[in-house]
C-alpha positions as CSV (number, residue, x, y, z in Angstrom):
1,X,101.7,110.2,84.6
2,X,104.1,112.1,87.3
3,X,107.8,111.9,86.7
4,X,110.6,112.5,89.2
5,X,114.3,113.4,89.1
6,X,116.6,111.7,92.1
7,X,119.9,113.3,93.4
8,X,121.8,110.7,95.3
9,X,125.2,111.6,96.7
10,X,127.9,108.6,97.1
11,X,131.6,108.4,98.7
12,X,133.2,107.0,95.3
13,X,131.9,106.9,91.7
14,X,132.4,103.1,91.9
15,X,129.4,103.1,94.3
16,X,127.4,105.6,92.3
17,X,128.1,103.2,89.1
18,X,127.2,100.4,91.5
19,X,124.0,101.9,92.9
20,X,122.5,103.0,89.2
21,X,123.9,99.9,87.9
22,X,121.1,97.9,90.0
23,X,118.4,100.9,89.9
24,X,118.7,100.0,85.7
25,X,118.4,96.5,86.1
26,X,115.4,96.3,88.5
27,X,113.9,98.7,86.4
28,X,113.4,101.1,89.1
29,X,115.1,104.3,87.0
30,X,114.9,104.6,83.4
31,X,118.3,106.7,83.1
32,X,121.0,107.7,85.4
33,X,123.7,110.3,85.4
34,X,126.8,110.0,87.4
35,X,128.7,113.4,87.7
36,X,131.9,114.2,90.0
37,X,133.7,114.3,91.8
38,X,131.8,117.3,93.1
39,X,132.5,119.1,96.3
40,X,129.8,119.3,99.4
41,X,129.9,120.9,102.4
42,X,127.2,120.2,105.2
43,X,126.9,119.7,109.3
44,X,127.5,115.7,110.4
45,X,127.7,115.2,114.1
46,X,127.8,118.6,114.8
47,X,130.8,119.5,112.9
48,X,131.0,121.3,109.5
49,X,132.1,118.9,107.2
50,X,133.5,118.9,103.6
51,X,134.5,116.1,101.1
52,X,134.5,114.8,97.6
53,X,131.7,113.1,96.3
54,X,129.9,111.9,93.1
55,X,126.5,112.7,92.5
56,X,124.0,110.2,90.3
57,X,120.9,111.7,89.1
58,X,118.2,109.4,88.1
59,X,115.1,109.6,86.2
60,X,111.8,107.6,87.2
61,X,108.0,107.5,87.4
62,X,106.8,109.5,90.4
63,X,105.2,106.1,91.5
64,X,108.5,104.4,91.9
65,X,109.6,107.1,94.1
66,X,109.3,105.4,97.4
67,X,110.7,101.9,96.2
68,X,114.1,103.7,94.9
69,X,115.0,105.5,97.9
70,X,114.5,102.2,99.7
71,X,116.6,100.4,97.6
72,X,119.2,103.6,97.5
73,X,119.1,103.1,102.0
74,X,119.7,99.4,101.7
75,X,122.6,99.8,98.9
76,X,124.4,103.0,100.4
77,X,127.5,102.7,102.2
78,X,126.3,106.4,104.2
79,X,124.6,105.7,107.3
80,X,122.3,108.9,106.5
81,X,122.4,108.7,102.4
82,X,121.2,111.7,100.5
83,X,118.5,110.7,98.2
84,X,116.0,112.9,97.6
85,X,113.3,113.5,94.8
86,X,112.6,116.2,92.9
87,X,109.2,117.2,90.4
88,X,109.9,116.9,86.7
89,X,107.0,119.3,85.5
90,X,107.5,119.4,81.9
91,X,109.6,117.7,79.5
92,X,110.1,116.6,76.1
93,X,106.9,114.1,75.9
94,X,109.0,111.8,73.5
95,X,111.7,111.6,76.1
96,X,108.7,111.1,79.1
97,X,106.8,108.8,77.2
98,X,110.4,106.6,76.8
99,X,111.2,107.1,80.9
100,X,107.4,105.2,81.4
101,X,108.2,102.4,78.8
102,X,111.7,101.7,80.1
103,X,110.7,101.5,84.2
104,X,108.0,98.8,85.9
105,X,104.8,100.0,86.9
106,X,104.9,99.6,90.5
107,X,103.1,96.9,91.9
108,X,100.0,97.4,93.2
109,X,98.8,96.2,96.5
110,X,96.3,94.1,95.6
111,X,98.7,92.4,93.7
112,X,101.2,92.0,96.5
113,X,98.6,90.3,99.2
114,X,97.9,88.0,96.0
115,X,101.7,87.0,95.8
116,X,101.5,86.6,99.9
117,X,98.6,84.5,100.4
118,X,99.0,82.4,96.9
């Protein structure tokens, strides 16, 4: 099994608390790590911007991937959120065998037409 790290950038820790709050609960991400304020600097609009952020790092099977950035974009008060994934290659295999207990396997598609059509 694949594993992936996320590094999501919010305004306010409230939202970073808010968005890892609900990743937890719908079992998207195993673990989450809120850390900040931290300082970015990037383009937006064509300007150089700067500003104070928080940054939540999340743990997750590579296969839920796709379905947390999704949720992230529908959550995020950013028009253009930052969420992207990055490979966990190796790890402790207690601590990876815990991150696949503690999220859902995702759902596969068969199973979705079934829930459609039933």
């Amino acid at each position: 099994m694949k594993f992936v790290l996320l590094y999501i950038t919010t305004a306010h820790r409230a939202e970073a608390r808010r968005l890892g709050q609900t990743l937890l609960r719908e079992r998207l991400v195993a673990c989450v790590n809120l850390l900040g304020p931290v300082e970015s600097h990037y383009w937006w609009q064509g300007q150089l911007e700067n500003s104070r952020e928080w940054l939540l790092l999340a743990k997750t099977r590579a296969t839920l991937a796709a379905a947390v950035i999704k949720r992230v974009k529908a959550l995020h008060s950013y028009t253009t959120p930052c969420v992207v994934t990055l490979p966990l290659a190796k790890g402790n295999p207690a601590f990876l065998t815990w991150l696949a207990a503690e999220t859902r396997p995702p759902v596969s598609r068969a199973a979705r037409r079934a829930v459609r059509s039933g």
